[in-house]
C-alpha positions in Angstrom: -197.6 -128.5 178.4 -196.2 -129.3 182.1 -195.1 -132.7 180.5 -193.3 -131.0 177.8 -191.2 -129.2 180.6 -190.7 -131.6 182.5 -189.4 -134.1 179.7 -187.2 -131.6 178.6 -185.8 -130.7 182.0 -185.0 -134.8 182.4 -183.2 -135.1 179.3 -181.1 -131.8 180.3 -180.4 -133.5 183.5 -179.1 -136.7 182.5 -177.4 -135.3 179.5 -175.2 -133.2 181.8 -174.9 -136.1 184.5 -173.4 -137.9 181.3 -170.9 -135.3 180.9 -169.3 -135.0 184.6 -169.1 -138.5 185.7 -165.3 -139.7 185.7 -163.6 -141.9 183.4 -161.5 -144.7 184.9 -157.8 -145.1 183.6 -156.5 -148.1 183.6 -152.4 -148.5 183.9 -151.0 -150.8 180.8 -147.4 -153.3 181.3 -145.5 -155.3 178.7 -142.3 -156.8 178.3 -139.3 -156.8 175.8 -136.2 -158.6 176.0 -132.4 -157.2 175.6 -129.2 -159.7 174.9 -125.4 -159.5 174.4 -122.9 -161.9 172.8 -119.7 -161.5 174.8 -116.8 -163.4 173.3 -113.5 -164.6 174.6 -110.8 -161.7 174.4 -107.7 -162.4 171.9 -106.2 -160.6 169.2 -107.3 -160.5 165.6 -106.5 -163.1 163.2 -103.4 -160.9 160.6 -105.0 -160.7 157.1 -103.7 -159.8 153.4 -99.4 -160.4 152.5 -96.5 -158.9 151.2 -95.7 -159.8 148.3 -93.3 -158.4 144.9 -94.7 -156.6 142.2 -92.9 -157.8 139.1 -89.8 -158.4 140.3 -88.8 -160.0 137.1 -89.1 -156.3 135.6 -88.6 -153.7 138.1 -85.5 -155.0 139.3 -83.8 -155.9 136.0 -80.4 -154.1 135.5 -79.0 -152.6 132.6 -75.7 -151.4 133.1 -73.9 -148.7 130.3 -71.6 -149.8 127.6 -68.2 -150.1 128.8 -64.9 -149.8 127.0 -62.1 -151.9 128.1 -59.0 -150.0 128.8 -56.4 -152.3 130.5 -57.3 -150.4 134.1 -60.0 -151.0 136.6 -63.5 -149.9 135.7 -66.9 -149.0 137.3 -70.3 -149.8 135.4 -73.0 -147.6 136.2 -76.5 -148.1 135.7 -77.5 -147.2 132.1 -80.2 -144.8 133.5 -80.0 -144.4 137.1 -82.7 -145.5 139.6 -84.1 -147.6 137.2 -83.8 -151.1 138.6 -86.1 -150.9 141.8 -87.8 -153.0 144.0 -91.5 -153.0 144.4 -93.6 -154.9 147.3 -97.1 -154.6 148.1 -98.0 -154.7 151.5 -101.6 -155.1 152.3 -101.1 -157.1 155.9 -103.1 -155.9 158.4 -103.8 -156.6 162.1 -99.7 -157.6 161.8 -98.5 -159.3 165.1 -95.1 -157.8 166.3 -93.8 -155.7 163.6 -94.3 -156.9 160.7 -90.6 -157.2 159.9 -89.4 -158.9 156.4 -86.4 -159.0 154.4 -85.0 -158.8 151.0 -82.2 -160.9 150.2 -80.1 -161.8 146.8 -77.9 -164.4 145.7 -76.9 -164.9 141.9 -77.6 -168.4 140.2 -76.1 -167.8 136.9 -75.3 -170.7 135.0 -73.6 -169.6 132.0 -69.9 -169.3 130.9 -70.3 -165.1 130.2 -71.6 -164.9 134.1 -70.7 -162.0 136.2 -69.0 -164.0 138.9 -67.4 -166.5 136.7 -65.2 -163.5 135.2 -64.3 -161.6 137.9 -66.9 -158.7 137.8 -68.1 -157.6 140.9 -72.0 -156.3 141.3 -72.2 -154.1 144.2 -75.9 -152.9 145.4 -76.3 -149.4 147.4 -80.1 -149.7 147.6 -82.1 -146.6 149.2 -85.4 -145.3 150.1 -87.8 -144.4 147.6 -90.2 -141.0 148.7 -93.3 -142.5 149.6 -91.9 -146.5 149.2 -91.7 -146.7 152.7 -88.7 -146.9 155.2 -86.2 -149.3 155.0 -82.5 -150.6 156.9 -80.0 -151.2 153.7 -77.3 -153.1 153.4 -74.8 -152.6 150.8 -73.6 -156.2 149.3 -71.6 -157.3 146.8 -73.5 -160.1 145.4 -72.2 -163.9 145.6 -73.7 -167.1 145.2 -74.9 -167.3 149.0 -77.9 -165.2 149.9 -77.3 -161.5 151.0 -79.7 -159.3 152.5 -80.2 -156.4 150.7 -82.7 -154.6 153.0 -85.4 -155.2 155.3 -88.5 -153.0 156.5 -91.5 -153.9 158.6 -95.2 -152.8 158.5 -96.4 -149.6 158.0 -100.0 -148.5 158.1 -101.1 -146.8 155.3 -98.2 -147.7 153.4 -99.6 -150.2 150.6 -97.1 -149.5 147.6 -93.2 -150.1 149.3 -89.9 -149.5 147.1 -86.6 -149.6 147.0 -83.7 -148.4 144.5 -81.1 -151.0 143.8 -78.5 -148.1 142.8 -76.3 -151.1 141.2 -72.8 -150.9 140.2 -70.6 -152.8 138.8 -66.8 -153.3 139.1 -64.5 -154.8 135.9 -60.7 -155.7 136.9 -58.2 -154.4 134.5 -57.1 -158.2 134.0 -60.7 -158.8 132.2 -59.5 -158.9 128.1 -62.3 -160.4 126.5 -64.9 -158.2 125.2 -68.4 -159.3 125.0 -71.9 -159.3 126.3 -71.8 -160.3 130.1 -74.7 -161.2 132.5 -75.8 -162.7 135.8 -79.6 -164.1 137.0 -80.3 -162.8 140.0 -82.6 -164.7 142.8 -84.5 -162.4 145.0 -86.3 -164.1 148.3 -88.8 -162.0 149.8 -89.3 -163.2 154.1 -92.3 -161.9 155.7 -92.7 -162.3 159.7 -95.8 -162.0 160.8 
């Protein structure tokens, strides 16, 4: 039975001893790595235009039937603020400011032209709410370019516009009745 104690009593002992020795810790390094592009300074290359939208259309003039009374007359626009204008600007990172004009110049051709008789087109164009700010001019429209109004970049102003407010003057010594006409050239100059 003494050997049963003591055998018991040794495996109590070093079971314990077990428990309270120390446990080395051991310190752990790695690496990682960390980078940067750095690029020359400069400015940002200007993207997108300005450009008409349906010019052809939106600026097409229809003037009211006119009687001819031996006196001189003014021709209004059929239905007024009609005959517009419309650009779409979608520049961006614009240089400067973006400036650009809008000229006219009529190219007609025919025998019945505006010019050709003696009637005078007169534009008085203005500001559309919302179309943007613009500088007008007021021209009377001959067969060298005219400006007609010019504007420049505006952020968050995509949809630009402009009424033409046209009129149209008829000298008393006009006696021919008849349909009458003029093309019109619009040129559109961006700076960017």
């Amino acid at each position: 039975m003494k050997n049963k104690k003591m055998l018991a009593g040794l495996i109590v002992a070093s079971t314990g001893a077990m428990l309270i020795a120390p446990m080395a810790v051991n310190a752990e390094s790695g690496t990682s790595d960390a980078s940067v592009m750095i690029k020359e300074g400069g400015t940002t290359e200007p993207t997108g235009a300005i450009s008409f939208v349906d010019v052809t259309t939106s600026a097409k003039i229809n003037f009211a039937d006119t009687t001819l009374t031996g006196a001189l007359l003014t021709a209004k626009e059929n239905t007024p603020g009609t005959a517009k204008i419309k650009l779409s600007d979608t520049r961006q990172n614009v240089a400067k400011e973006g400036k650009y004009t809008v000229n006219v110049r009529d190219i007609t051709t025919t025998a019945n032209g505006f010019i050709e008789n003696g009637l005078s087109l007169k534009l008085a164009s203005a500001n559309v709410s919302g179309g943007g700010t613009h500088t007008h001019n007021s021209p009377t429209v001959g067969t060298g370019s005219q400006l007609v109004f010019s504007g420049k970049y505006e952020a968050g102003v995509k949809n630009k516009e402009v009424t033409l407010n046209p009129t149209l003057t008829i000298p008393a010594s006009l006696n021919t009745s008849g349909e009458y006409s003029a093309r019109l050239e619009w040129t559109l100059t961006p700076e960017i």
